[in-house]
C-alpha angles and dihedrals in degrees: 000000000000123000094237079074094061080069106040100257123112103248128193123216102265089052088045088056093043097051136238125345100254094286096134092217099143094208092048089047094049091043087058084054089058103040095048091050082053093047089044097044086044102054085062098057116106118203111269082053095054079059098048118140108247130198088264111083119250089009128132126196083247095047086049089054094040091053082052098052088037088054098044090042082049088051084047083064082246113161110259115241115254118277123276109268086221140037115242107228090241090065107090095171152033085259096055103241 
């Protein structure tokens, strides 16, 4: 996810790092803020750390950041992928918590 697709526009790495593209929207330009420090603090992430227990139970690192990209591609009006054939045994309810 790339801020450039906040706004609509198709962003590389690089445009997504340096900010809008001159747009003035204060809440695109402080999303681009947030994504680039993920993408920033992510890229430095080996591994074992990706798989990292969270607080939230059943959570990696990599799910966390995952649920963040899946939310922002769902705001995007992207499909959903298709449900989960099993339950995992943290999930205690149809809401998944």
């Amino acid at each position: 996810m790339t801020a450039g697709a906040l706004d609509g526009d198709p962003a590389t790495k690089e445009e997504t790092l340096s900010g809008p593209s001159g747009r003035g929207e204060p809440v695109i330009e402080e999303l681009t803020e947030v994504w680039a420090s993920i993408v920033t603090a992510c890229e430095q992430l080996d591994e074992e750390q990706w798989d990292r227990a969270t607080d939230c139970p059943g959570w990696t690192v990599r799910d966390q950041v995952s649920h963040l990209v899946g939310i922002e591609q769902t705001l995007l009006g992207e499909p959903s992928p298709p449900p989960l054939r099993d339950t995992p045994a943290h999930v205690l309810n149809p809401f998944g918590w």
